[in-house]
OpenMM code with the backbone's topology and positions (N, CA, C; nanometers):
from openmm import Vec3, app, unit

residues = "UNK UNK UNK UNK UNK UNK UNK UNK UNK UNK UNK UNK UNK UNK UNK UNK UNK UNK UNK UNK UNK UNK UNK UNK UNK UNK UNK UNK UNK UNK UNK UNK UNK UNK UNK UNK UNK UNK UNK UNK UNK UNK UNK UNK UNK UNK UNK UNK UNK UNK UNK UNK UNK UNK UNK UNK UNK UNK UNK UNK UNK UNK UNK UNK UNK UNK UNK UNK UNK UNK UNK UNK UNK UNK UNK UNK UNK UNK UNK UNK UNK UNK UNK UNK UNK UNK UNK UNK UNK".split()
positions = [
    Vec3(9.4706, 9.9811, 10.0547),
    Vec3(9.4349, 9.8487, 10.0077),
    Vec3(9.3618, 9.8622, 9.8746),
    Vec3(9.3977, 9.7570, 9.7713),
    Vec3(9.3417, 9.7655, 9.6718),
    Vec3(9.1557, 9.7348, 9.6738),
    Vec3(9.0639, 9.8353, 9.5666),
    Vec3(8.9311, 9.7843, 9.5447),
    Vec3(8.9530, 9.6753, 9.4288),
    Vec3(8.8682, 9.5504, 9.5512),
    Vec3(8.7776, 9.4421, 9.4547),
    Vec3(8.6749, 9.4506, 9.3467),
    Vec3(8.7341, 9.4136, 9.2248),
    Vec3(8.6386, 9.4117, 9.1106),
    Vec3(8.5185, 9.3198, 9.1275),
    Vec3(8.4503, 9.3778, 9.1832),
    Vec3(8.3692, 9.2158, 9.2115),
    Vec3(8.2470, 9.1747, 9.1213),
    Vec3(8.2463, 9.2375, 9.0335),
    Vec3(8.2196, 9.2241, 8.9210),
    Vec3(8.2276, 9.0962, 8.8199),
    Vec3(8.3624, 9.1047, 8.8514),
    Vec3(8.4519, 8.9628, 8.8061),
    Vec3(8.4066, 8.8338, 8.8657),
    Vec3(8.3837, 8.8152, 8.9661),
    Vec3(8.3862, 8.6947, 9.0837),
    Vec3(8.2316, 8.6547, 9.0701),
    Vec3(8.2247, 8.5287, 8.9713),
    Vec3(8.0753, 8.5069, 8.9236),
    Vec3(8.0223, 8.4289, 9.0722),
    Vec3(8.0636, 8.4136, 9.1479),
    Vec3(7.9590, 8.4347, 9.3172),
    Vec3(7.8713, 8.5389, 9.3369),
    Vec3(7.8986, 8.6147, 9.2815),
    Vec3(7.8468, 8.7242, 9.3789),
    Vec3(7.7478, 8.7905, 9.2611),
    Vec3(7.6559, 8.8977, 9.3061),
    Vec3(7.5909, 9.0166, 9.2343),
    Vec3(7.5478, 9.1259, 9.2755),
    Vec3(7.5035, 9.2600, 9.1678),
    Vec3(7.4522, 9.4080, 9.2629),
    Vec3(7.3874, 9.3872, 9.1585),
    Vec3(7.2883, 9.4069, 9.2421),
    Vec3(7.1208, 9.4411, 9.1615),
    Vec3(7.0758, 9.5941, 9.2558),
    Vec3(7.0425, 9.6514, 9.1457),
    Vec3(7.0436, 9.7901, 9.1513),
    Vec3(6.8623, 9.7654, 9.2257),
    Vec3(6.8767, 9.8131, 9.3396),
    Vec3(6.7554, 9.8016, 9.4433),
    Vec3(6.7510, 9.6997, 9.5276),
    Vec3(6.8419, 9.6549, 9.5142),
    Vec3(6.8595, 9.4760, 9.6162),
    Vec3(6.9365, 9.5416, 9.7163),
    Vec3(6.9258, 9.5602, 9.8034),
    Vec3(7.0532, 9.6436, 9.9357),
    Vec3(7.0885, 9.7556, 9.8944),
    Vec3(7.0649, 9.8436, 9.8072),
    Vec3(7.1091, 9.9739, 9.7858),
    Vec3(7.2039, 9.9295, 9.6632),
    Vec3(7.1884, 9.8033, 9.5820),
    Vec3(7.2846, 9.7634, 9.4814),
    Vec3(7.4211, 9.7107, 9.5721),
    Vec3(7.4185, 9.6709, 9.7242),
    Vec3(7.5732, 9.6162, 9.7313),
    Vec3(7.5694, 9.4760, 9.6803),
    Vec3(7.6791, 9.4152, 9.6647),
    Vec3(7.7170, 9.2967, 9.6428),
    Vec3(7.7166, 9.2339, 9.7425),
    Vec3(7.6001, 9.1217, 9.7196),
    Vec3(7.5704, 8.9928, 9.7413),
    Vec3(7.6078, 8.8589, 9.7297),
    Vec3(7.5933, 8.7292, 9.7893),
    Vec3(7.5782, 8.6208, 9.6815),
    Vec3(7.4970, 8.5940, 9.6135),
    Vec3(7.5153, 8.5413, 9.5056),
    Vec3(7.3917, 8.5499, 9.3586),
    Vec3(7.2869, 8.5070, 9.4233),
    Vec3(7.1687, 8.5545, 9.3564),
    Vec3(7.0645, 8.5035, 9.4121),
    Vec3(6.9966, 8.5147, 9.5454),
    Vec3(7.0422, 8.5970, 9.6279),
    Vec3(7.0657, 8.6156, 9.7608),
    Vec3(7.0422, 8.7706, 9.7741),
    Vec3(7.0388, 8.7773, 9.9267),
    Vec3(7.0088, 8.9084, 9.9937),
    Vec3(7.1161, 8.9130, 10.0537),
    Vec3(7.1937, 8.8392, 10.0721),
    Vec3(7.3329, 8.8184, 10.1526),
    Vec3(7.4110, 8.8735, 10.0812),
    Vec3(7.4895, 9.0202, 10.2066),
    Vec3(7.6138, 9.0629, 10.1455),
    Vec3(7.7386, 9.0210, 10.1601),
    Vec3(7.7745, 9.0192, 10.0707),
    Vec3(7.9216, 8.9731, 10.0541),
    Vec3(8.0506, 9.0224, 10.2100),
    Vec3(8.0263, 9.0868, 10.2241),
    Vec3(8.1171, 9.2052, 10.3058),
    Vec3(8.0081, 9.1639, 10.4809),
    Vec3(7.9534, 9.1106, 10.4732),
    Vec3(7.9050, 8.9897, 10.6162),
    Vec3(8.0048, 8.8873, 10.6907),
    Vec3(8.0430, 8.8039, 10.5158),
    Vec3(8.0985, 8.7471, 10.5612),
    Vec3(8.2757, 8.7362, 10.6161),
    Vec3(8.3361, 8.8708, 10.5553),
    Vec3(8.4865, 8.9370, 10.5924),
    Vec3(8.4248, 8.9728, 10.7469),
    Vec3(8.3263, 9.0605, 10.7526),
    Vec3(8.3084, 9.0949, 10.9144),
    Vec3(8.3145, 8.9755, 10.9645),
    Vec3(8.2512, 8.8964, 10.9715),
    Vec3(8.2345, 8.7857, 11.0743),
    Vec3(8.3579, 8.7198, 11.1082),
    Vec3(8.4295, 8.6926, 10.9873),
    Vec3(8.5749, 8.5950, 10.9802),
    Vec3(8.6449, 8.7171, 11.0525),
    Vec3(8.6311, 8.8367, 11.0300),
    Vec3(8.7094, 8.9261, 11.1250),
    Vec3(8.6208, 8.9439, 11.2714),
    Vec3(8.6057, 8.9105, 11.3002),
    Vec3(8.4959, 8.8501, 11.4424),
    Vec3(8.5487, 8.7801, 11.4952),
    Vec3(8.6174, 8.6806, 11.3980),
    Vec3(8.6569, 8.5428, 11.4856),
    Vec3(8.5428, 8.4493, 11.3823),
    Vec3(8.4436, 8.4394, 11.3430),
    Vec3(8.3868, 8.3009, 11.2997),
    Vec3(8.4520, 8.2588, 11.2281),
    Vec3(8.4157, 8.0694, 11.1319),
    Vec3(8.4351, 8.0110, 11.1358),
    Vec3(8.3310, 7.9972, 10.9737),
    Vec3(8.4245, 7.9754, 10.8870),
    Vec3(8.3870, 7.9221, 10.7082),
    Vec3(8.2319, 7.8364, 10.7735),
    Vec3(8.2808, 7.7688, 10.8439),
    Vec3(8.1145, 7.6208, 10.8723),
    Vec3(8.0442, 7.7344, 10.9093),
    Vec3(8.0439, 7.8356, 11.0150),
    Vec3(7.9533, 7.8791, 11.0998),
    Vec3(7.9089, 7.9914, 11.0011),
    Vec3(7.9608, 8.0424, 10.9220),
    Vec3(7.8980, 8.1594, 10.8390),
    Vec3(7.8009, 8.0939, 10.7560),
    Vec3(7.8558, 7.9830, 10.6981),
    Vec3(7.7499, 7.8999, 10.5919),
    Vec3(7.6406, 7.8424, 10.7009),
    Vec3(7.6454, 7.8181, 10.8721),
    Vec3(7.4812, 7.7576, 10.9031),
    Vec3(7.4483, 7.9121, 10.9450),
    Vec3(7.4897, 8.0049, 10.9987),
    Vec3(7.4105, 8.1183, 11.0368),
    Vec3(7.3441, 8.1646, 10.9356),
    Vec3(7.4275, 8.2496, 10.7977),
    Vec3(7.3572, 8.2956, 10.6827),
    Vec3(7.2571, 8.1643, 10.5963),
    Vec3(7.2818, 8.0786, 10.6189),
    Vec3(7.2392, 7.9990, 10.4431),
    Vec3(7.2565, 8.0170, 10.3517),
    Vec3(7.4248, 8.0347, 10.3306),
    Vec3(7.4974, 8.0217, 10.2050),
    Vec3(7.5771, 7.8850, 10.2257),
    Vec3(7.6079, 7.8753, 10.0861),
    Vec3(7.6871, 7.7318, 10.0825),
    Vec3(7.8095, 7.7818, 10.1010),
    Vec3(7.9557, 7.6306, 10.1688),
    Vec3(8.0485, 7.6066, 10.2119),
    Vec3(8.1211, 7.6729, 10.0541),
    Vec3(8.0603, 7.6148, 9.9670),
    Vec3(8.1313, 7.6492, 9.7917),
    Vec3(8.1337, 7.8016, 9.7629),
    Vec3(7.9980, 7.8772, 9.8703),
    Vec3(8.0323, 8.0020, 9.7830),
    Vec3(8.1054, 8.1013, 9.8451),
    Vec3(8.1118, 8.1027, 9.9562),
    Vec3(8.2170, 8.1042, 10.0826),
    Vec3(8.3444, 8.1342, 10.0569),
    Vec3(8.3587, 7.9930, 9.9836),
    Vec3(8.5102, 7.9454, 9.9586),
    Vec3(8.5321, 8.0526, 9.7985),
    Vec3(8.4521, 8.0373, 9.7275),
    Vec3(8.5013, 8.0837, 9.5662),
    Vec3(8.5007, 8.2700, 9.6257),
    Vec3(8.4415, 8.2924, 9.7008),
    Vec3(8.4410, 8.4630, 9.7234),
    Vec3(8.5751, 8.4800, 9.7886),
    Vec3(8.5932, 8.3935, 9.9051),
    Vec3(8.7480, 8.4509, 9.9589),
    Vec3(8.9195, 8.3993, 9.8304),
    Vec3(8.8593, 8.2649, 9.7549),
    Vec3(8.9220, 8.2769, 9.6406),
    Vec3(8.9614, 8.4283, 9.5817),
    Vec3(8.8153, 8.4044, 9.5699),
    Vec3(8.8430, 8.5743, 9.4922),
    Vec3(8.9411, 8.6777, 9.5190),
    Vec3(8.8726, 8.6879, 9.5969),
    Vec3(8.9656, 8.7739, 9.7139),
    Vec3(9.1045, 8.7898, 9.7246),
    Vec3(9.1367, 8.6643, 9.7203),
    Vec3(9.3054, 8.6398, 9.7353),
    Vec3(9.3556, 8.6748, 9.6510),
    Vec3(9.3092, 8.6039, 9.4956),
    Vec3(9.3743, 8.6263, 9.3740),
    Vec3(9.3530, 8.7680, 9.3433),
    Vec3(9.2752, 8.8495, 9.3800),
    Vec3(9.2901, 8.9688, 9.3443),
    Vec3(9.3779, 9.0587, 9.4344),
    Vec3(9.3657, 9.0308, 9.5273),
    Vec3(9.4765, 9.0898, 9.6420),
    Vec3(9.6524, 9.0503, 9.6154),
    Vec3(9.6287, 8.9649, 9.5448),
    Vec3(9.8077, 8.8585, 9.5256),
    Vec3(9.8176, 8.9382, 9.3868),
    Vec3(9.7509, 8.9976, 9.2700),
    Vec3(9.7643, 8.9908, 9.1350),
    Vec3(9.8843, 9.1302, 9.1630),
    Vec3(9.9715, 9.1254, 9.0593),
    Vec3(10.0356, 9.2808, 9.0809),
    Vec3(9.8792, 9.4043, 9.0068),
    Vec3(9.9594, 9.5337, 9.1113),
    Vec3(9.9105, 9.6390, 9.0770),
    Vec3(9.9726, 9.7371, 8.9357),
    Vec3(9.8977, 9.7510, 8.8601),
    Vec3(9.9947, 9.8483, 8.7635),
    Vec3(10.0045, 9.9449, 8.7942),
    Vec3(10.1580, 9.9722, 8.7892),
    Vec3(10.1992, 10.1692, 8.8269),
    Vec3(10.1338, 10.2574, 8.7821),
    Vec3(10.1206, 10.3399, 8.8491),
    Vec3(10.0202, 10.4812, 8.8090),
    Vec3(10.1443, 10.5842, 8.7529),
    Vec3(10.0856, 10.6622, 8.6615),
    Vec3(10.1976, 10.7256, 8.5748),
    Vec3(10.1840, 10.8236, 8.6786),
    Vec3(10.2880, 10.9070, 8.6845),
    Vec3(10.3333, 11.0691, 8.7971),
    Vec3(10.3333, 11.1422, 8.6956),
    Vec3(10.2427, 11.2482, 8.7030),
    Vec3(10.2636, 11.3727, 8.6102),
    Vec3(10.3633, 11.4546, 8.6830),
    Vec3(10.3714, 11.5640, 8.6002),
    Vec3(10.5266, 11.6395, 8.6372),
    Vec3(10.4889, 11.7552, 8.7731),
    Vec3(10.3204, 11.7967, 8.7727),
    Vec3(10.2906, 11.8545, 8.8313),
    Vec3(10.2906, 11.8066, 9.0474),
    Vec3(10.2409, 11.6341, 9.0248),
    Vec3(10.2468, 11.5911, 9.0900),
    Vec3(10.4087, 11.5918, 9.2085),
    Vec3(10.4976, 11.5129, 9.0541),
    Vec3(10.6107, 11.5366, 9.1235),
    Vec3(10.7073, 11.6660, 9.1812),
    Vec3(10.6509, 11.8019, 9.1161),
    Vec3(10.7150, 11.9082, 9.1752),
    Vec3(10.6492, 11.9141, 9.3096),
    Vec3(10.4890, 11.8749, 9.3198),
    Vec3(10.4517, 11.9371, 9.4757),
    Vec3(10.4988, 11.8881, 9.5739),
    Vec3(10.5555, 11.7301, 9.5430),
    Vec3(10.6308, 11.6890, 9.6871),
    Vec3(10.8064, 11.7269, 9.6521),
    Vec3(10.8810, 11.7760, 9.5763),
    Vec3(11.0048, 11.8112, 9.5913),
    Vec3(10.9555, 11.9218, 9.6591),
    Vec3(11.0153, 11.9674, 9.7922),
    Vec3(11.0481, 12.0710, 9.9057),
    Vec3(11.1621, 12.0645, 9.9087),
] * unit.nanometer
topology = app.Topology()
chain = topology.addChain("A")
for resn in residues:
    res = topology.addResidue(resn, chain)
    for name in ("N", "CA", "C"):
        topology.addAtom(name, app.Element.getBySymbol(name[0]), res)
């Protein structure tokens, strides 16, 4: 699976000493990667926003994110020649 630039996705931030620097929502102690567990749990967009106290908006713009970066094409990785002899057997 491809890594999220999340960098990009002005929801979120890593502040270097805030959680060990993971990504958060801005402003927040809340990690980002809470709310994929939970939805992979089974919860519910409403129920993540009353358990944590994040908003329904930022919720929504992070799994945005998400998508469009998961949907974008990947660019091909060039094969060096070395590569391709080790798998011809």
């Amino acid at each position: 699976m491809a890594t999220l630039d999340w960098s990009q996705c002005p929801a979120v931030e890593s502040v270097p000493g805030r959680l060990s620097g993971a990504w958060v929502f801005r402003d927040t102690r809340m990690p980002v990667s809470t709310v994929f567990e939970n939805l992979e749990a089974g919860a519910t967009v409403d129920e993540i926003t009353e358990w944590f106290d994040i908003s329904k908006e930022q919720v929504i713009e992070v799994l945005q994110f998400a998508a469009r970066s998961l949907a974008a094409p990947v660019p091909a990785q060039p094969v060096s020649a070395s590569s391709r002899d080790a798998h011809s057997f």
